[in-house]
C-alpha positions in Angstrom: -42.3 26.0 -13.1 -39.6 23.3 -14.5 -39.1 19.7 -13.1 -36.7 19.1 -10.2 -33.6 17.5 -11.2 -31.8 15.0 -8.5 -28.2 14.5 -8.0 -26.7 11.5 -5.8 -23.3 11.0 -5.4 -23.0 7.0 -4.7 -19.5 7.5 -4.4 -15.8 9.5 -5.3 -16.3 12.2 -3.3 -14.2 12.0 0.2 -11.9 9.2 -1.2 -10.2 8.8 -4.7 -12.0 5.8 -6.5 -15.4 4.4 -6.4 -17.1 7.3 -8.5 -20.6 7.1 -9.0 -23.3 9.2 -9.3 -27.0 9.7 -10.3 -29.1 12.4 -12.1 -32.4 11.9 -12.2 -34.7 13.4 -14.8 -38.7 12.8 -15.3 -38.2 10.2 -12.6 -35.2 8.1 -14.4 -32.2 7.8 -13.4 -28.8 8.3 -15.3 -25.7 6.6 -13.9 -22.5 8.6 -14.4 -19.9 6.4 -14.2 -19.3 2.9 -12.1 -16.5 2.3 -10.3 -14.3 0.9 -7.8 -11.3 1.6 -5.2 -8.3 -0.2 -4.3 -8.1 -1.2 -0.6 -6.4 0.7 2.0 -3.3 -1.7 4.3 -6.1 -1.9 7.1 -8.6 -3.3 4.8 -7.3 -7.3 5.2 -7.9 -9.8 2.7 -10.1 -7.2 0.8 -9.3 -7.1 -3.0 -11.8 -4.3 -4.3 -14.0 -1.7 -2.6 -17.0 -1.0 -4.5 -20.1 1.8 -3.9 -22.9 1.0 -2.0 -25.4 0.0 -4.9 -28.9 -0.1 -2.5 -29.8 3.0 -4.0 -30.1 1.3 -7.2 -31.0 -2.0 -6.8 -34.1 -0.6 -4.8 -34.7 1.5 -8.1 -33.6 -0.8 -10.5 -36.8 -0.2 -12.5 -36.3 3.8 -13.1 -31.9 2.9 -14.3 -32.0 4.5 -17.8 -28.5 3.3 -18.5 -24.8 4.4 -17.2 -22.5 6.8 -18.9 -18.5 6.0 -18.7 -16.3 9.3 -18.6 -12.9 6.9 -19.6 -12.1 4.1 -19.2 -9.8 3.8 -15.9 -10.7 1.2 -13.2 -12.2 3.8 -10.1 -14.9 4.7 -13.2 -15.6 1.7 -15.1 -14.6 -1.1 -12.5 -18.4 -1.4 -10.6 -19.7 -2.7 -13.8 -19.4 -5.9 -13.6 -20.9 -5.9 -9.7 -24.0 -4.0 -10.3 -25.1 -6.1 -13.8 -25.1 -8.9 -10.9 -28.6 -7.1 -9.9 -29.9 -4.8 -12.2 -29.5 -4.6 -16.3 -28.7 -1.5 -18.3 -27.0 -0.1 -21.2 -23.7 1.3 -21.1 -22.7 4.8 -23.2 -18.9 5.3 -23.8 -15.8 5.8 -25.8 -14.9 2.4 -27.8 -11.7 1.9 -25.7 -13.7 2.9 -22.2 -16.4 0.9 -23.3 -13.5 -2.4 -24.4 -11.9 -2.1 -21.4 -15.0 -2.2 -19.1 -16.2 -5.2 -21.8 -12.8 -7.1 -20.5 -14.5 -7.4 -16.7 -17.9 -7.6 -17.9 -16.9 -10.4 -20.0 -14.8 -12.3 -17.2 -17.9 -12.0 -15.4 -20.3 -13.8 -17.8 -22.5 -10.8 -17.4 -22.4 -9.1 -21.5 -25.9 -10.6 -21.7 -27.1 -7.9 -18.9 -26.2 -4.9 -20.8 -25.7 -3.5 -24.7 -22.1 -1.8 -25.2 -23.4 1.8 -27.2 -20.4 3.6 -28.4 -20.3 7.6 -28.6 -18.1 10.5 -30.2 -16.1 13.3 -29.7 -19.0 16.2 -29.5 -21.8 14.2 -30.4 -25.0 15.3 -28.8 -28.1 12.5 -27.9 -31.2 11.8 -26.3 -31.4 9.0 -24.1 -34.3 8.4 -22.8 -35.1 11.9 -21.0 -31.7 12.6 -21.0 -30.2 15.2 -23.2 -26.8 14.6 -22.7 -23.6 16.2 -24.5 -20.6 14.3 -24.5 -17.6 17.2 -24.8 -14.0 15.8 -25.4 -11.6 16.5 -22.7 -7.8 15.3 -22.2 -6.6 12.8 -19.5 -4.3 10.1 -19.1 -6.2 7.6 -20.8 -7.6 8.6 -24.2 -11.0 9.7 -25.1 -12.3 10.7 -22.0 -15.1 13.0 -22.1 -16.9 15.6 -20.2 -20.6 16.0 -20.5 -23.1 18.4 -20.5 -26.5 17.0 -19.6 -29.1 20.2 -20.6 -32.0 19.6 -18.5 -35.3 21.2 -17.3 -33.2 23.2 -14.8 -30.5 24.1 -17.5 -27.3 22.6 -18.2 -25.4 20.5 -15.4 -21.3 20.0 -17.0 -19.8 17.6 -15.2 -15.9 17.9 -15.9 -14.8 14.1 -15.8 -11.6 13.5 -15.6 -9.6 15.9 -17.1 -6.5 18.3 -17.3 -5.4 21.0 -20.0 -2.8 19.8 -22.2 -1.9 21.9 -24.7 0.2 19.2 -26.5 -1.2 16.0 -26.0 0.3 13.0 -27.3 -3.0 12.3 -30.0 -3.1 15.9 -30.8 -6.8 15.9 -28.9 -7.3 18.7 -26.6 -9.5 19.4 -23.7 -12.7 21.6 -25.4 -12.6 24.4 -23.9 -14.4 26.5 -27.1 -17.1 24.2 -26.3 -17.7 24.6 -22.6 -17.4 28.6 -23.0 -20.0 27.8 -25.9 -22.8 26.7 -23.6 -21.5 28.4 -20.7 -22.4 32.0 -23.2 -25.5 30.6 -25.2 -27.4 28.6 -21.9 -24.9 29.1 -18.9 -23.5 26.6 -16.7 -26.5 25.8 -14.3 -24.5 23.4 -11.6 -20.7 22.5 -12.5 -19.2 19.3 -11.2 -15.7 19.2 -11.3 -12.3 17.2 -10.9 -10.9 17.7 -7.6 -7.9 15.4 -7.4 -5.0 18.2 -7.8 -6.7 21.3 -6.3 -3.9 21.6 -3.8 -1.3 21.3 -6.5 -0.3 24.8 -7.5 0.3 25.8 -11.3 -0.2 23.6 -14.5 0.5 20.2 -15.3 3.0 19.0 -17.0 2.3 18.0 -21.0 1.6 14.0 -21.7 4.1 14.6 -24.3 6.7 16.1 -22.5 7.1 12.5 -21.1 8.5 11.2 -24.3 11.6 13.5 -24.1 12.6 12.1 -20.8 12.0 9.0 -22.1 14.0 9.1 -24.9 16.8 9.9 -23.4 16.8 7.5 -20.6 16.5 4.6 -23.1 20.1 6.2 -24.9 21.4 6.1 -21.4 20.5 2.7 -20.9 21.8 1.1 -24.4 22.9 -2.0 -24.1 21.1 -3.0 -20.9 17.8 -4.8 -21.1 14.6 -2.1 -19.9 11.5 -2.8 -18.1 9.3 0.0 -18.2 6.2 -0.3 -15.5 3.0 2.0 -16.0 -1.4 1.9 -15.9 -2.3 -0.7 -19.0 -4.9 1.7 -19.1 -2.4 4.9 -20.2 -2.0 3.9 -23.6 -0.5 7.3 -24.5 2.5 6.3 -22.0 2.5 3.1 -23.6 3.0 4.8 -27.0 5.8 7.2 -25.9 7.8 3.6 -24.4 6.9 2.3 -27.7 8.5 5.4 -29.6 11.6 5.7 -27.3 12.3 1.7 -27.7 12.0 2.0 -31.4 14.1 4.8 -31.8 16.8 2.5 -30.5 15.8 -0.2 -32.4 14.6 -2.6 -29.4 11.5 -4.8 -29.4 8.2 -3.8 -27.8 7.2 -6.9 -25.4 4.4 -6.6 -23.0 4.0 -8.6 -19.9 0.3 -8.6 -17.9 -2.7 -9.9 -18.4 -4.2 -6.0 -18.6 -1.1 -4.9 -20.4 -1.5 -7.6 -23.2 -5.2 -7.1 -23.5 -5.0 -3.2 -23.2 -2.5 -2.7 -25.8 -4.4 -5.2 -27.9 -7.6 -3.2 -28.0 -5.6 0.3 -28.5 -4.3 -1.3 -31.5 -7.2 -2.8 -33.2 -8.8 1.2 -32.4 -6.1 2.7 -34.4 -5.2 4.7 -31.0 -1.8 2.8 -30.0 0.6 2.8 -33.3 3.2 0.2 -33.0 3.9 -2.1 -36.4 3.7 -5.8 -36.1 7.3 -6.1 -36.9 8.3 -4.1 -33.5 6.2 -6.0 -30.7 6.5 -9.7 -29.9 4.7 -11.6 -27.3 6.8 -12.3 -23.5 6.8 -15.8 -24.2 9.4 -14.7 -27.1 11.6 -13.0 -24.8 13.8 -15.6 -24.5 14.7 -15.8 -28.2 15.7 -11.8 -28.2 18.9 -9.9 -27.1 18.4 -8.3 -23.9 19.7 -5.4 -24.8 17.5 -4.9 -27.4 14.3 -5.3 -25.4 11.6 -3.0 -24.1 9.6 -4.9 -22.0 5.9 -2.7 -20.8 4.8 -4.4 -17.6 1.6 -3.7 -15.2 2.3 -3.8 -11.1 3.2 0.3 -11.7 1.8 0.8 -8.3 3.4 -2.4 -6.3 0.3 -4.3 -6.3 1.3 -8.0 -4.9 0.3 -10.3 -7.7 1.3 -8.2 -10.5 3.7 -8.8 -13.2 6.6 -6.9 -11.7 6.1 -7.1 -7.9 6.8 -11.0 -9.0 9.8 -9.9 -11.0 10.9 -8.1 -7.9 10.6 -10.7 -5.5 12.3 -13.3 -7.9 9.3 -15.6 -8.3 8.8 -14.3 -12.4 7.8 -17.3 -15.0 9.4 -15.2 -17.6 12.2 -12.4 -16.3 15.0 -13.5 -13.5 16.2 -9.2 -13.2 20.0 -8.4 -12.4 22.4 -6.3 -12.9 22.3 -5.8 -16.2 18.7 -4.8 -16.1 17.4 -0.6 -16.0 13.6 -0.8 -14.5 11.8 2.6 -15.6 8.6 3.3 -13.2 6.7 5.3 -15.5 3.9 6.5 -12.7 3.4 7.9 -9.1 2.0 6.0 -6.0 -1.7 6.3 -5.8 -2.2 7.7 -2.5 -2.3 4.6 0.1 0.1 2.4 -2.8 3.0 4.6 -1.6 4.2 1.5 0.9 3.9 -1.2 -1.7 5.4 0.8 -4.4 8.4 1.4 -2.1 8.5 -2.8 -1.2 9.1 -3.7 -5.3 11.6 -0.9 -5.5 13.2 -2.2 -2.4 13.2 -6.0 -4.0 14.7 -4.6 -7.5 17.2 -2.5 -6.1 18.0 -6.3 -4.0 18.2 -8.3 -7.5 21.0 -5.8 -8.8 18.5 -3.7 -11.1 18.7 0.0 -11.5 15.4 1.4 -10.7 14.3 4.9 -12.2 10.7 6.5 -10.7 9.2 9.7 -10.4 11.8 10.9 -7.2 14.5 10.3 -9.5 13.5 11.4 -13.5 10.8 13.4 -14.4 8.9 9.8 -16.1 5.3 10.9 -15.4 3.0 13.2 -15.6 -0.5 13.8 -14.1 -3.8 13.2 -15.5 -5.8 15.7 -13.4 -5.7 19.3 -13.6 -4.0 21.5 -11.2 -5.0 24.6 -9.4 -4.1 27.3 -12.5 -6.5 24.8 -14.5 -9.2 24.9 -12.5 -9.2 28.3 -12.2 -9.3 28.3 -16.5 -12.6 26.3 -16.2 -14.4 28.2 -13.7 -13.4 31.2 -15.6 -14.8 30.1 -18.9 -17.9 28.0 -17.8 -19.0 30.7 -15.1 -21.0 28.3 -13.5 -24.1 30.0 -11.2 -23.8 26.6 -8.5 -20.9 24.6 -8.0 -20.0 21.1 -6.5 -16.7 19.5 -6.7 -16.0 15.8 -7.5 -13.4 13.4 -7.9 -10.9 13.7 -4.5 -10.9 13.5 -0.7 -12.2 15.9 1.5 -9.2 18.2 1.4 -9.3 18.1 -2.3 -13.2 19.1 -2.5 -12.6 22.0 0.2 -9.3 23.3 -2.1 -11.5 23.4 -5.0 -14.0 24.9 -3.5 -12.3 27.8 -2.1 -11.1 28.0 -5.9 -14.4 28.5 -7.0 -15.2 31.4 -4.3 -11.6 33.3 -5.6 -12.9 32.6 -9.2 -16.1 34.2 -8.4 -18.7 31.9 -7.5 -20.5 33.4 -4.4 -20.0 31.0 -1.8 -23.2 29.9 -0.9 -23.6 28.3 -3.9 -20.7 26.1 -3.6 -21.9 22.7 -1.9 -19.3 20.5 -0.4 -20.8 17.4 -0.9 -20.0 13.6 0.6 -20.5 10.4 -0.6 -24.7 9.5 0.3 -25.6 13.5 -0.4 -28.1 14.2 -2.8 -29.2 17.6 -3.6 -32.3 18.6 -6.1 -32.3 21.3 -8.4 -35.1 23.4 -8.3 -36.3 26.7 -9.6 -34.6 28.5 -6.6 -31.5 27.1 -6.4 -30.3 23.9 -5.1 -31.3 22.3 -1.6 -29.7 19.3 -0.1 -32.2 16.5 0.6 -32.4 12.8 2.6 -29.2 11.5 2.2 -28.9 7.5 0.9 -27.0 4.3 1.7 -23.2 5.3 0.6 -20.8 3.0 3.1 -18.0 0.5 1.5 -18.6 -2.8 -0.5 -16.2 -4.8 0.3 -15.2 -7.3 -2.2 -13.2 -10.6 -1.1 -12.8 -12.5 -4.1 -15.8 -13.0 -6.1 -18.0 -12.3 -2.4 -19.1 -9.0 -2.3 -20.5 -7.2 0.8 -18.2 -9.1 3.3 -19.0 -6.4 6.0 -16.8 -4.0 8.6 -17.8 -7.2 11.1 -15.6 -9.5 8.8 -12.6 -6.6 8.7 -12.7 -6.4 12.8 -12.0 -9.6 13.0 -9.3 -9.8 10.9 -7.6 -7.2 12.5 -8.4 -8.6 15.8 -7.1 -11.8 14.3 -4.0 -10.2 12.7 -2.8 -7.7 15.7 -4.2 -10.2 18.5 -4.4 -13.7 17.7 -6.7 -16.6 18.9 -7.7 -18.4 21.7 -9.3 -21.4 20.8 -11.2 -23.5 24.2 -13.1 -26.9 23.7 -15.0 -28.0 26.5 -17.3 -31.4 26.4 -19.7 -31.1 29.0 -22.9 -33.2 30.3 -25.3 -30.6 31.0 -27.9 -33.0 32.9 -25.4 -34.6 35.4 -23.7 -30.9 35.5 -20.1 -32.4 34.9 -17.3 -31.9 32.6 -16.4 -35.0 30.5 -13.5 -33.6 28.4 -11.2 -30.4 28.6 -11.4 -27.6 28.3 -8.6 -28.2 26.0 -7.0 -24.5 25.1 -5.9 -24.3 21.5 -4.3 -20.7 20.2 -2.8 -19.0 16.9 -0.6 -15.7 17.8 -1.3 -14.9 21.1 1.4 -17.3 23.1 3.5 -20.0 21.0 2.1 -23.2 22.8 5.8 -25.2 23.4 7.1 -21.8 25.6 3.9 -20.9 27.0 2.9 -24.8 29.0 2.4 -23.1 31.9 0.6 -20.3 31.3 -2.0 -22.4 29.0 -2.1 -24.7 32.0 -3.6 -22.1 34.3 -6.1 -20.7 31.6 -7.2 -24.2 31.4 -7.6 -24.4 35.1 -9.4 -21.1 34.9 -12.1 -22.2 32.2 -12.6 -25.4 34.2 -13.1 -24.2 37.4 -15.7 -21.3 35.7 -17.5 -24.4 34.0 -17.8 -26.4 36.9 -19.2 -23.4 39.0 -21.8 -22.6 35.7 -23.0 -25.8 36.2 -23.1 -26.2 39.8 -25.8 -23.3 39.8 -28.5 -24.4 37.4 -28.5 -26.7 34.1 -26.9 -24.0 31.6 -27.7 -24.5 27.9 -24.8 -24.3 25.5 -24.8 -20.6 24.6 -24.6 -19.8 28.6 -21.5 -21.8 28.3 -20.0 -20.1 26.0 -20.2 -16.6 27.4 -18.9 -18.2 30.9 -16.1 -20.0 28.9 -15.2 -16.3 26.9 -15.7 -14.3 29.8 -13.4 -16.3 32.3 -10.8 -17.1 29.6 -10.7 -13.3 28.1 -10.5 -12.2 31.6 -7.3 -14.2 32.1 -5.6 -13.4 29.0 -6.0 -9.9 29.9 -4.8 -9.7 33.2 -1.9 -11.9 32.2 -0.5 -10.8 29.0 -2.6 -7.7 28.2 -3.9 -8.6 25.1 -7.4 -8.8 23.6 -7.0 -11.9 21.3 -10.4 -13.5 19.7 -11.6 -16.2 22.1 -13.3 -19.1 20.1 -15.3 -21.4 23.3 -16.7 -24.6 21.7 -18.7 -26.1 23.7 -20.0 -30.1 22.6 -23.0 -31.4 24.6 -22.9 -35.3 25.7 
């Protein structure tokens, strides 16, 4: 009888970001992949969402080390969170690998970990772990899917990935391989990309990008062009770079990401642009505008990025006008549609002409579509499946893709976020589920809690009420106030007379609290909330946050 093998899904499944997952093997854990989400509009003041890492911190001592499947931010972007509480190595491509070493390094955390580059096809044991890393293509380069053969036969997990049959470096998804393993030791438990199970068809080739490209860039001679994409896509980066030399413009990036990204694709050999043809922003004075590509981040409106501050006129570098063609080489992350649609709104404003994916064919997926699923179920023949990578809707399309493809439907798991399931000899069983909520992350504060998020929105849609009472519990009399102080619920100079009965209200609720017995400070409080939240409502209908200070003589 073989050894149980555990899978834990940490996060990525339900939402689209934060993947993370476990598979455990003679009692050690693999992690497969580390990342993070960007927040949703009703998550205020929140910067980054990150898994719940309890799991591993409470097994920090069984962590064998974490493989990265590519190098994009909602895989790699955990990193530099988790090394805050437990140390491991980290397995990747050498781009994934240098872009999660730009976070890790910010962080002051590369002491935590060692950086262990892997190739195309190579094969390793680490630790207990037989893993396989398989190329695949996506929209950042060198992404791989892997094949970990264990005691309860092979488990292919799918990564990231999509079937282009041109792709921009020529390196294509390997399929020979998968149907290899899938003939030789068969597909045990597949785990695959969910993200476009809805969309019918194929996607569109990388490369067919390029053309598009080109030709906008010989509609827009003469005028100075700002193209936006992911610093992480450096195979969009290269086709800008391609269509901006062809007319004999200047490659100029702009973006802390973009300048670092492009930096580290160029040292790798895997972003080909000559020295002579790219010059630094701060040179972008000194050049003709129309003879300027500039490559900025902010592709999906984020607030602080390089060109929502172009489109809001507050730029160190770039004041846009009319004489300006912005290209938005992307499509809105589900939840960025809103911001996306602000920046366009602020270019379109400044005079610019704005070209995105609703106008021009300038992007193409990274995730495989529904025709393309159906090609890797058919090859790897898989005897369980689970599907990864995609909101709920996108792991129920996929798995009713797997039933049509073949795969008897009760051994097709629809898994959430927390679900963990063990491999056994007869088949696969779901088990006690683990800690899986939101990490909030505030800054450099992780963990800031759905109590900190209500009262924000409380804050935000309500406003507060603010009462400071000083009070001399002993003699049972009120020295000073209440005094009512708020922030968006009433504005103070038009509302006299309304704050002039709350404060009656509080006072006369005081004065009767202490008439009654010698109440401590907290019992003052609730009276002072009670009686002045029972006002507001009645008066104006609103819920705001009341604040009661209370200072004892």
């Amino acid at each position: 009888m073989a050894d149980p093998v555990r899978i834990t899904f940490l996060g990525g499944l339900g939402e689209i970001g934060r993947n993370c997952a476990c598979i455990e093997v003679d009692g050690r854990i693999m992690l497969l992949d580390c990342g993070l989400m960007f927040p949703d509009l009703d998550m205020l003041g929140v910067d980054l969402v990150l898994p719940d890492f309890t799991y591993l911190r409470d097994n920090a001592d069984r962590v064998e080390g974490c493989i990265t499947t590519h190098g994009h931010e909602d895989h790699v972007g955990g990193l530099s969170f988790l090394l805050r509480d437990i140390s491991f190595p980290i397995y990747g491509s050498e781009l994934a690998l240098g872009i999660a070493r730009n976070r890790i390094e910010e962080a002051g955390l590369l002491g935590r970990t060692e950086l262990i580059p892997v190739r195309d096809g190579e094969r390793r044991m680490i630790g207990p772990f037989d893993v396989e890393f398989i190329p695949v293509t996506h929209s950042v380069p060198h992404g791989f899917a892997t094949a970990f053969h264990t005691p309860q036969g092979t488990i292919l997990h799918s990564g990231d990935f999509k079937l282009d049959l041109t792709p921009v470096d020529g390196r294509l998804t390997d399929l020979a391989r998968m149907g290899q393993i899938a003939k030789e030791d068969g597909v045990r438990l597949l785990l695959a990309d969910s993200t476009n199970a809805e969309e019918a068809g194929h996607s569109r080739s990388e490369s067919s990008v390029g053309a598009v490209l080109y030709d906008l860039f010989h509609a827009h001679e003469g005028r100075r062009i700002i193209t936006a994409s992911f610093a992480s896509h450096v195979h969009r980066v290269q086709q800008i770079a391609d269509a901006a030399m062809a007319f004999g413009r200047t490659v100029v990036t702009i973006g802390l990401s973009m300048k670092k990204n492009v930096r580290l694709a160029r040292d790798l050999g895997l972003l080909k642009i000559p020295d002579h043809a790219i010059r630094d922003i701060e040179d972008v004075g000194d050049l003709e505008p129309g003879k300027v590509c500039i490559i900025s981040t902010g592709s999906q409106g984020e607030p602080m990025s390089a060109l929502a501050l172009m489109a809001s006129g507050e730029s160190r570098w770039l004041k846009l006008g009319p004489d300006d063609t912005v290209i938005l080489s992307s499509h809105p992350i589900p939840g960025n549609e809103m911001n996306v649609s602000k920046v366009i709104d602020g270019l379109v404003r400044l005079g610019a002409e704005v070209v995105h994916s609703g106008i021009a064919d300038v992007h193409a997926t990274g995730h495989a579509k529904a025709d393309e699923l159906k090609t890797l179920h058919s090859i790897t023949r898989p005897d369980w499946f689970i599907p990864v990578h995609g909101e709920y809707r996108h792991l129920r399309q996929h798995a009713r893709i797997a039933a049509s493809m073949g795969t008897p439907e009760d051994r097709i798991l629809v898994c959430e976020d927390g679900d963990s399931v063990l491999l056994t000899d007869d088949g696969i069983e779901r088990t006690e589920s683990v800690p899986a909520g939101y990490l909030y992350v505030d800054g450099i504060v992780g963990d800031i809690g759905h109590g900190v998020l209500r009262d924000r929105k409380v804050l935000a849609e309500e406003g507060v009420v603010v009462v400071i009472a000083a009070v001399d519990v002993v003699n049972g009399v009120v020295i000073t106030g209440p005094e009512v102080i708020t922030r968006g619920w009433v504005h103070a100079p038009e509302a006299e007379e309304l704050l002039g009965e709350a404060t009656e209200v509080v006072r006369q609720a005081i004065e009767e609290a202490l008439a009654e017995e010698a109440p401590d400070v907290e019992t003052l409080q609730r009276v002072i909330r009670r009686a002045a939240g029972r006002f507001v409502n009645q008066r104006t209908r609103r819920r705001p946050m009341i604040v009661p200070v209370v200072m004892e003589a």
